[in-house]
ROPAMI-606804 format. One line per field, with one value per residue (C-alpha): residue in one letter; x, y, z. Coordinates in steps of 0.25 Angstrom, whole numbers, plus 2048, in hexadecimal, padded with zeros to 3 digits. Each point is the difference from the previous one (the first is absolute). Layout:
BEGIN
res = [A / ...]
x = [X / ...]
y = [Y / ...]
z = [Z / ...]
END
This chain:
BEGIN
res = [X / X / X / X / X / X / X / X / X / X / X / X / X / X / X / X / X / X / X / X / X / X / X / X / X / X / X / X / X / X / X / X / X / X / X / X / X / X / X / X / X / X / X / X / X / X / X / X / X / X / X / X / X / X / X / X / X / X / X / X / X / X / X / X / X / X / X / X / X / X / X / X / X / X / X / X / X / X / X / X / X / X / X / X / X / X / X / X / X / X / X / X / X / X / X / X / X / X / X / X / X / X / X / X / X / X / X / X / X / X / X / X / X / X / X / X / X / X / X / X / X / X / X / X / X / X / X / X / X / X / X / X / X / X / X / X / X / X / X / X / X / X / X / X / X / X / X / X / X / X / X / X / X / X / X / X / X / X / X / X / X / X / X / X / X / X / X / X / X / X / X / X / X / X / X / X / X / X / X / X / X / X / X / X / X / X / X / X / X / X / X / X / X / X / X / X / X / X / X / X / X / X / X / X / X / X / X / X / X / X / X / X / X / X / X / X / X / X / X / X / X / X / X / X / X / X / X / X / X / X / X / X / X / X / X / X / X / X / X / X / X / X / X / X / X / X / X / X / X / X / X / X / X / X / X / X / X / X / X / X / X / X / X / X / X / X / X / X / X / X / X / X / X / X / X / X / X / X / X / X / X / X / X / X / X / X / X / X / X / X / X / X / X / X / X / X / X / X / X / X / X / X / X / X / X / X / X / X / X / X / X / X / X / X / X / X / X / X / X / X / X / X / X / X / X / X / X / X / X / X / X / X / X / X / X / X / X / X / X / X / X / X / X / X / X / X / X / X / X / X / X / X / X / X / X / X / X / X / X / X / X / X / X / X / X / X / X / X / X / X / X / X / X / X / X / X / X / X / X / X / X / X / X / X / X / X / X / X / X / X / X / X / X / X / X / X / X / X / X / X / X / X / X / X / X / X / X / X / X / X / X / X / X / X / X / X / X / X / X / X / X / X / X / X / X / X / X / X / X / X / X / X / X / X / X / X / X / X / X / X / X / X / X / X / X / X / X / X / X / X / X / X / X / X / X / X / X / X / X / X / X / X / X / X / X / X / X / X / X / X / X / X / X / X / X / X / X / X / X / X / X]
x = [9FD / 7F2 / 7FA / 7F2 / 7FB / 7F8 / 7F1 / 802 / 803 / 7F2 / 7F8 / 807 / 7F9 / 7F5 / 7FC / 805 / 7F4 / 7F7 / 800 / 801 / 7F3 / 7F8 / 805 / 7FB / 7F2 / 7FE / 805 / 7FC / 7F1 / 806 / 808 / 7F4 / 7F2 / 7F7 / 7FE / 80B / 7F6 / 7F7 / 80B / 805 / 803 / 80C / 804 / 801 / 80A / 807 / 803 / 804 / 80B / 805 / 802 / 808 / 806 / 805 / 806 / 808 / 805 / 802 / 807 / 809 / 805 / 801 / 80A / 807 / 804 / 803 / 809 / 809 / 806 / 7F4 / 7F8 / 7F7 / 808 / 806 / 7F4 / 7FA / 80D / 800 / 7F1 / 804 / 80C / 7F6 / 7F6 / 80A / 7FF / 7EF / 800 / 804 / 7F5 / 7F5 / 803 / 800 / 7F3 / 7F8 / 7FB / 7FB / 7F6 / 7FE / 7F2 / 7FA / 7F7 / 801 / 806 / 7F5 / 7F5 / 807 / 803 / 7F0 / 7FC / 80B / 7FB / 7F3 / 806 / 7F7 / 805 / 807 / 7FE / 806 / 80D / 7FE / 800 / 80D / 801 / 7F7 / 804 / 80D / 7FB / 7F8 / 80B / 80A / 7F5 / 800 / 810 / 7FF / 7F2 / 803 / 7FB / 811 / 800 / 7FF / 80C / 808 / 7FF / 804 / 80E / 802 / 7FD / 80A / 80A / 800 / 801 / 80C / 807 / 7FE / 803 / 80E / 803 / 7FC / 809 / 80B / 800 / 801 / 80D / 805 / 7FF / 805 / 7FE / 7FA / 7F3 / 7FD / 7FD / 7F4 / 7FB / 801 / 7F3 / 7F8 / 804 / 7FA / 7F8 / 7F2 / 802 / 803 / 7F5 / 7F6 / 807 / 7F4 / 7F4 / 7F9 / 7FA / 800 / 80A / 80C / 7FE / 7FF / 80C / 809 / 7F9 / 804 / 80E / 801 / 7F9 / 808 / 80C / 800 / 7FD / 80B / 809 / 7FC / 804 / 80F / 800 / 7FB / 7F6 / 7FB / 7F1 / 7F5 / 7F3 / 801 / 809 / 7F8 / 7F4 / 802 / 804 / 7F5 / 7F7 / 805 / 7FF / 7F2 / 7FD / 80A / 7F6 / 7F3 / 802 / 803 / 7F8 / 80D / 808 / 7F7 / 80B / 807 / 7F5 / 807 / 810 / 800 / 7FE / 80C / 808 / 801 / 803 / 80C / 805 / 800 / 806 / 800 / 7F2 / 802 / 80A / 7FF / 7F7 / 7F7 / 7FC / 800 / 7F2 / 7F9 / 807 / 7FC / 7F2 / 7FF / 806 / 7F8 / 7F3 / 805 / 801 / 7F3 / 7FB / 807 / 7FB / 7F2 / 802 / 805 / 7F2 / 7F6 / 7FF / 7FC / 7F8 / 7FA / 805 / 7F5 / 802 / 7F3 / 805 / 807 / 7F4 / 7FD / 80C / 803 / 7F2 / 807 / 80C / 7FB / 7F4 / 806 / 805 / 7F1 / 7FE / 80C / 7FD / 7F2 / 806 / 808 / 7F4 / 7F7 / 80B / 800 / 7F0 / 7F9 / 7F2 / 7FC / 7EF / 802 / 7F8 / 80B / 80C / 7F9 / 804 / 811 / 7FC / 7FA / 80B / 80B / 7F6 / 805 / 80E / 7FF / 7F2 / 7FC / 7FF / 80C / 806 / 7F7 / 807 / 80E / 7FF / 7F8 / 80C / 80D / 7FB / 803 / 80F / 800 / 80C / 80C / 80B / 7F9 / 7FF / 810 / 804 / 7F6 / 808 / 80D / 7FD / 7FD / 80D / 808 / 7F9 / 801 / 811 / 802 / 7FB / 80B / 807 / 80C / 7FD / 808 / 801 / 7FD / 80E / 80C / 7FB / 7F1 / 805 / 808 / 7F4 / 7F8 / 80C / 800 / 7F2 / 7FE / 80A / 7FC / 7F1 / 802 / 7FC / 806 / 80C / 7FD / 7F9 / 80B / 808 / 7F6 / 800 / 812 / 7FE / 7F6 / 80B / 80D / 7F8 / 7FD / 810 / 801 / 7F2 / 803 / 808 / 7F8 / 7F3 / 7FC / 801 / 7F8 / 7F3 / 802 / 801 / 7F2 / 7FA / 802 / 7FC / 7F4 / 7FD / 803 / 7F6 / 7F5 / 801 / 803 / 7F3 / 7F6 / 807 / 7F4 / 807 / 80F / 807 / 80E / 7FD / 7F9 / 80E / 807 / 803 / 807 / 80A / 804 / 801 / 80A / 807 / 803 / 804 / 808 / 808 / 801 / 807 / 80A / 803 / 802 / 809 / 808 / 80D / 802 / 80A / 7FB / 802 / 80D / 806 / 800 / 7FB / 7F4 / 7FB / 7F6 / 7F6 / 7F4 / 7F9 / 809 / 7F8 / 7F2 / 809]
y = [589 / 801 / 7F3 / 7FE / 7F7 / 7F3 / 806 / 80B / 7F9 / 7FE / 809 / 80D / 7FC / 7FB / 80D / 808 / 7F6 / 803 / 80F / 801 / 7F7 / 807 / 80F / 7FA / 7FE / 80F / 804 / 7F5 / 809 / 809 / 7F7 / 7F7 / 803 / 7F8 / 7FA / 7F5 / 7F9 / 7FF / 7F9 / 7F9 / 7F3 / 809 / 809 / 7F6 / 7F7 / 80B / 807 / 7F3 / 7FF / 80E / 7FF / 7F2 / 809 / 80C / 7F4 / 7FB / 80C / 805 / 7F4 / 800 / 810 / 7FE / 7F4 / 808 / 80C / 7FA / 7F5 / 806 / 7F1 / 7FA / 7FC / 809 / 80D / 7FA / 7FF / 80F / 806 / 7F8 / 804 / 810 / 7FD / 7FB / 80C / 80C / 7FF / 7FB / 80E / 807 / 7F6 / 804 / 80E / 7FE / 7F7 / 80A / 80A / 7F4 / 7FE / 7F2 / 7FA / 7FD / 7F5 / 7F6 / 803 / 80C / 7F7 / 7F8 / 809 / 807 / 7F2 / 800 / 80E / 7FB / 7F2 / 7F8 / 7F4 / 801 / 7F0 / 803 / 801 / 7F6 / 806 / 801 / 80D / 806 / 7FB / 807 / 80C / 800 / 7FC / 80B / 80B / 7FA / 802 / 80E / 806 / 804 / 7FF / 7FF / 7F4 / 7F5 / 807 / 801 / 7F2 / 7FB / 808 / 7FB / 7F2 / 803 / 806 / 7F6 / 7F5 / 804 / 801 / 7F2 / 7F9 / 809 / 7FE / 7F1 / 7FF / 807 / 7FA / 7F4 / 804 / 803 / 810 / 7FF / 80C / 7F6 / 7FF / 810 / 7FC / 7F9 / 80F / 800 / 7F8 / 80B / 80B / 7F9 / 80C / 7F8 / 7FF / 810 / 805 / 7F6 / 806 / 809 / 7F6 / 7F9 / 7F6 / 7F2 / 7FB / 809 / 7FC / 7F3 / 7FE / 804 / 7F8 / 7F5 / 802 / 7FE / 7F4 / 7F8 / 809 / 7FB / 7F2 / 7FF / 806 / 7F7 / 7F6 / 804 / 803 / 7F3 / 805 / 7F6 / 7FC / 805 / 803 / 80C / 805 / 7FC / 807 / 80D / 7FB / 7F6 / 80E / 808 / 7F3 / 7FF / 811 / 7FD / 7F4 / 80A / 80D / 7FE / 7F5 / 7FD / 7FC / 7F2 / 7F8 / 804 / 7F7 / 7F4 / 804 / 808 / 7F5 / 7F9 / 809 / 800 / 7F4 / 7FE / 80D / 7FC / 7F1 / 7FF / 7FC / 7F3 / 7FF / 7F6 / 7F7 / 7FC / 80D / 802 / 7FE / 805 / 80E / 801 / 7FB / 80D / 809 / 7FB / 802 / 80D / 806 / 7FE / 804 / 80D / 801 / 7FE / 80A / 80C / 7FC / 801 / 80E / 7FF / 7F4 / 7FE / 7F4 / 7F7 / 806 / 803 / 80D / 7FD / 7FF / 80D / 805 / 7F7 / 807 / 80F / 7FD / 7F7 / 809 / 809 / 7F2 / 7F9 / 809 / 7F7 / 7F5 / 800 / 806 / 7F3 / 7F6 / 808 / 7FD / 7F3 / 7FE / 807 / 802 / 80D / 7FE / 7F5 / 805 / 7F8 / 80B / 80B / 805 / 800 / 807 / 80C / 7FE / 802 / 80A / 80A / 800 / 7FC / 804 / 7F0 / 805 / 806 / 7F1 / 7FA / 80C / 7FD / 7F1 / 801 / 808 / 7FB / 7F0 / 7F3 / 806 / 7FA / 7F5 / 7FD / 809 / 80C / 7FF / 7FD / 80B / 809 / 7FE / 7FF / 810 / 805 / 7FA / 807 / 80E / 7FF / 7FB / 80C / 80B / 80A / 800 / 80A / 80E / 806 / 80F / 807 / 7FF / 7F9 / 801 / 7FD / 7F2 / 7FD / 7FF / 7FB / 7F3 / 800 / 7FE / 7F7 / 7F4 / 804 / 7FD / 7F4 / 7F4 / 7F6 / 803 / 7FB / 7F5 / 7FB / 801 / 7F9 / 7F5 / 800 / 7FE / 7F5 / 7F9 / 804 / 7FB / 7F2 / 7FE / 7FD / 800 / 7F9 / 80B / 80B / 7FB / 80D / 807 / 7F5 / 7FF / 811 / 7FE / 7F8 / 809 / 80D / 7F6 / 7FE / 80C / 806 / 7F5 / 804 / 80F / 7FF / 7F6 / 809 / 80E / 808 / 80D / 801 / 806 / 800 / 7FF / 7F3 / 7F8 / 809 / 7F6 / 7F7 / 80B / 806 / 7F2 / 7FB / 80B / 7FF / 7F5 / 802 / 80A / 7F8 / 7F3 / 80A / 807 / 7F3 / 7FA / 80E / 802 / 810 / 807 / 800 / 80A / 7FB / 800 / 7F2 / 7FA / 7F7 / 7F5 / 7F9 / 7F7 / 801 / 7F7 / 7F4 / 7FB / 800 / 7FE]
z = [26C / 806 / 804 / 805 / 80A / 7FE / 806 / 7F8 / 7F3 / 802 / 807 / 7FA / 7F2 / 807 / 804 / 7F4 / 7F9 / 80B / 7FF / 7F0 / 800 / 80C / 7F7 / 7F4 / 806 / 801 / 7F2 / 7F9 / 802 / 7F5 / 7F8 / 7FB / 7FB / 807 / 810 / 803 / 807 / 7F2 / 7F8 / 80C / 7FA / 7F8 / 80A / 80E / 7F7 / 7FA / 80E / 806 / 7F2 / 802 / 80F / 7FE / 7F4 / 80A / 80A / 7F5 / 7FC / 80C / 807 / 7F1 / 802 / 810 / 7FD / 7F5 / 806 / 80D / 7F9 / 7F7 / 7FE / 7FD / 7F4 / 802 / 7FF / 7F2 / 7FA / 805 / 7FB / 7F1 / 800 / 804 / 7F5 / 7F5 / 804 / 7FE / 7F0 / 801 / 805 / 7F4 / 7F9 / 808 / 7FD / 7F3 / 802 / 808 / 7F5 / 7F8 / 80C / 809 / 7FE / 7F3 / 7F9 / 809 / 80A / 802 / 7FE / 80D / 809 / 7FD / 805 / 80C / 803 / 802 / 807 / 7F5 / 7FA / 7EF / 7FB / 7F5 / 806 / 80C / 80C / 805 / 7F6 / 808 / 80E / 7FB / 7FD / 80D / 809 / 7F9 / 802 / 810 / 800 / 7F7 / 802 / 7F1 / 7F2 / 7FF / 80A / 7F5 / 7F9 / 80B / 806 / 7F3 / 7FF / 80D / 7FB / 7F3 / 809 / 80C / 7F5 / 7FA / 80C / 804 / 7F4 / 7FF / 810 / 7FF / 7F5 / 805 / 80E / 7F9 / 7F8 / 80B / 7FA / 7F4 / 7F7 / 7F6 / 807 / 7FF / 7F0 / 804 / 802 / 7F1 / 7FE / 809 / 7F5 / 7F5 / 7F9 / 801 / 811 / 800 / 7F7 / 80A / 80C / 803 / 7FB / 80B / 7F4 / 808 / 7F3 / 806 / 80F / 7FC / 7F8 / 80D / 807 / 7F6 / 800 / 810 / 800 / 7F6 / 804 / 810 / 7FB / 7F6 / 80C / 808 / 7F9 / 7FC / 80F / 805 / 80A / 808 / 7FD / 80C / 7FD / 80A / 7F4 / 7F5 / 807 / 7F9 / 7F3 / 800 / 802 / 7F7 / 7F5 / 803 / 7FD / 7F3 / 7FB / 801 / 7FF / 7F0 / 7F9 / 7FA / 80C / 803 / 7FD / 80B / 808 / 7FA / 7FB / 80D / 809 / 7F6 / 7FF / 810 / 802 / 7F4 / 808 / 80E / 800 / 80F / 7FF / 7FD / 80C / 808 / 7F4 / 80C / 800 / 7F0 / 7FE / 80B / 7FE / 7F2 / 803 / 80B / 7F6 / 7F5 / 809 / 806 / 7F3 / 7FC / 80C / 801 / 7F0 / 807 / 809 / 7F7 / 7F7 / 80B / 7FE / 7F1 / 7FF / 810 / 809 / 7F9 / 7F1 / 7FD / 7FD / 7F4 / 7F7 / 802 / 7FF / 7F4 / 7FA / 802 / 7F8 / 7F5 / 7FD / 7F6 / 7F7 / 7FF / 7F3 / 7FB / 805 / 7F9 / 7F4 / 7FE / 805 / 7F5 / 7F7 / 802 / 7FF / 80C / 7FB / 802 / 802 / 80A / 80C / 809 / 7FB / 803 / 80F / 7F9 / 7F5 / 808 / 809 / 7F4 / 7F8 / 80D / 7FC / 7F0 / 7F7 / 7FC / 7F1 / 802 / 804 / 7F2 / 7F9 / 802 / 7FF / 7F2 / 7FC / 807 / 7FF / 807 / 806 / 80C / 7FE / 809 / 7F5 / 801 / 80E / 801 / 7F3 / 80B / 80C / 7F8 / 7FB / 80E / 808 / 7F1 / 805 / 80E / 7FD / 7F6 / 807 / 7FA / 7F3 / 7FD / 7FD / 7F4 / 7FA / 80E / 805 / 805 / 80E / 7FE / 7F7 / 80B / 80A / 7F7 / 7FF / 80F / 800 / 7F5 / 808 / 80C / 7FD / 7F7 / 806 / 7F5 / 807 / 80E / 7FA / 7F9 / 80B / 809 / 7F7 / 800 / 810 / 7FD / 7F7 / 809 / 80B / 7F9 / 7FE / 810 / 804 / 80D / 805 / 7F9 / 802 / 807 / 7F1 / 7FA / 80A / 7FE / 7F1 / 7FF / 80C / 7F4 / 7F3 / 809 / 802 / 7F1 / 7FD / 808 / 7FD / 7F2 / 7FD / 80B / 7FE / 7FE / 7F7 / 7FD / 80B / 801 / 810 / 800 / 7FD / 80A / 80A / 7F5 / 7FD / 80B / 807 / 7F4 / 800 / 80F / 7FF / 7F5 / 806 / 80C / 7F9 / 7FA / 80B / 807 / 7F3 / 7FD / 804 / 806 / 808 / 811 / 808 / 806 / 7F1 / 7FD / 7F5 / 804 / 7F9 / 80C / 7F7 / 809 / 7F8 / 803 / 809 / 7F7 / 7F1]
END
């Protein structure tokens, strides 16, 4: 075993950051469309991200392959394992092509290192930062396998160092082969990084909660981050500015230890939190939010012809002299006559029901993606089954909602599933009221976090043969319910 001295635990991928930056200085002339110094305001914080991005790495596969007995190396080598089989899926995914609807519209603005509001900018940063590390239009794509891949192997090393290698934690991979995850493999859509982004936040907290690791805000720090970038890059994840915060501090008990500490620790997590949150916005919105006007005006311009339609509904006189500057701003997206047309024949329908019976058909599109094919072969029905359960999301939520109620039972112990429970009825909420078209990948975080879970309270409550032949039958669980 190769071990590596303490300087150069540091100053190794220290300099490994420090030529890949000063490189990417030369080719970054060719990779982007325009001067870095004209979009500066993108490009200085993006460079500053990927060189602290190259460090981590860095000081992550230093560690790894000079420590065959650390944590480190157990995590690269699930990740390689998770990757063998991905490979065949790219493969498969490569004649289908990368880039396409949205994620060609962001990586065109990435190119140029413009700013895309509509999906916040962290999409774009990401792009960006990928295209640094990758000067490639395959950058995006390829960061994101990683992110897939490294995710994998640390929920299944985490696991397994923690049942002390039991065969039963390699299952958990089971929730990484879920049809939906492969067919996104090759999509750098913001929903599919997002989602394993998800699943190592609540998973590190949940395992640090079973393990009992001690509170520090050092060791928040990360988790704190990486919360904050979960609350705002989806418009969804908001609650995670006030469950997150909870559901830190139901997982990490010794905060309250000694209790003359208690509130002054809550008080600075509390603060740092939102300060973090602060932070992470500053790029949208400025450091005094002035911005967000502007860029409220960019998203919300497409829906005044709506918003109109239903004031005109509801008595907006059209010959006031007052109205006129809305009406030539919806008459660019909606003919005005065209407005008087379809009210005249639809009526007054603007009521609560309609809304609901609205939103209700588009969540029963977007969970029904597939039906079962007939009459074109066995093999074709066959797929066509797979497909249909694996892209029905009645059946996560129905499950979420059996976690919810097996999590009441003993919700002192299993309070870590109910504050995840009402973090994804939260977030079904908000998605299904503001989806704006019925996409299956708008509820995509809900399903693959239940069923992650899922398979993770069965493999913690099965009973399997290890790999020294006994039977096994260690409740993991017993010390949350």
């Amino acid at each position: 075993m190769v071990t590596i001295g303490h300087t150069k635990k540091y100053v190794l991928p220290l300099s490994v950051a420090v030529i890949w930056t000063a490189a990417s200085l030369f080719y970054d002339q060719t990779t982007f469309n325009v001067s870095p110094i004209s979009m500066a305001h993108n490009y200085i914080p993006c460079k500053i991200l990927m060189c602290l991005v190259v460090y981590l790495a860095s000081s992550f596969l230093i560690k790894a392959l000079s420590d065959r007995s650390s944590f480190e190396w157990t995590v690269l080598k699930y990740s390689f394992l998770y990757f063998i089989p991905i490979v065949f899926v790219l493969f498969y995914k490569i004649p289908e092509g990368f880039l396409s609807n949205d994620e060609a519209l962001i990586f065109s603005e990435a190119s140029n290192l413009a700013d895309y509001t509509w999906f916040y900018y962290i999409t774009t940063w990401y792009y960006i930062i990928s295209m640094m590390l990758i000067p490639s239009w395959f950058g995006p794509i390829v960061i994101k396998v990683i992110i897939q891949c490294f995710s994998a192997g640390y929920c299944v090393a985490r696991l397994l160092r923690y049942m002390e290698g039991s065969r039963r934690g390699y299952f958990l991979y089971t929730a990484f082969f879920l049809p939906p995850i492969l067919a996104y493999t090759t999509s750098a859509h913001r929903i599919p990084i997002y989602i394993f982004l998800y699943i190592v936040f609540m998973f590190s907290i949940y395992m640090d909660c079973i393990e009992k690791v001690p509170f520090s805000f050092r060791h928040l720090l990360p988790l704190l981050v990486l919360m904050a970038i979960l609350t705002q890059w989806r418009t969804e994840g908001i609650y995670l500015a006030f469950l997150g915060p909870l559901l830190i501090l139901i997982c990490y008990p010794s905060i309250f230890s000694p209790k003359r500490a208690a509130g002054k620790n809550v008080i600075k997590l509390i603060c740092l939190s939102f300060l973090i949150q602060y932070i992470i916005a500053i790029p949208q919105y400025g450091i005094i939010p002035s911005r967000l006007s502007d860029k409220a005006v960019n998203r919300m311009l497409p829906f005044y012809a709506y918003t109109v339609t239903n004031m005109y509904r509801n008595g907006l006189d059209l010959t006031r002299t007052d109205n006129a500057d809305s009406w030539k701003k919806v008459d660019q997206y909606l003919d005005v006559e065209k407005i008087s047309a379809i009210n005249t024949y639809l009526g007054d329908i603007n009521y609560p029901g309609v809304l609901i019976r609205t939103k209700w058909g588009s969540f029963d599109y977007a969970a029904t993606v597939y039906t079962p094919v007939t009459g074109q072969g066995i093999v074709s029905f066959i797929v066509s089954m797979v497909k249909t359960l694996a892209y029905n999301l009645y059946i996560p939520m129905i499950l979420l909602i059996l976690i919810f109620i097996w999590s009441l039972c003993k919700i002192k112990e299993r309070a870590f599933f109910t504050l995840l429970s009402l973090c994804l009825f939260a977030h079904f909420a908000i998605v299904f009221i503001l989806a704006p078209a019925s996409y299956f990948k708008y509820y995509f975080p809900i399903y693959f976090t239940t069923y992650f879970f899922a398979v993770l309270i069965i493999v913690n409550h099965s009973k399997i043969i290890d790999s020294d032949g006994s039977t096994l039958h260690q409740n993991v669980l017993q010390k949350d319910g």
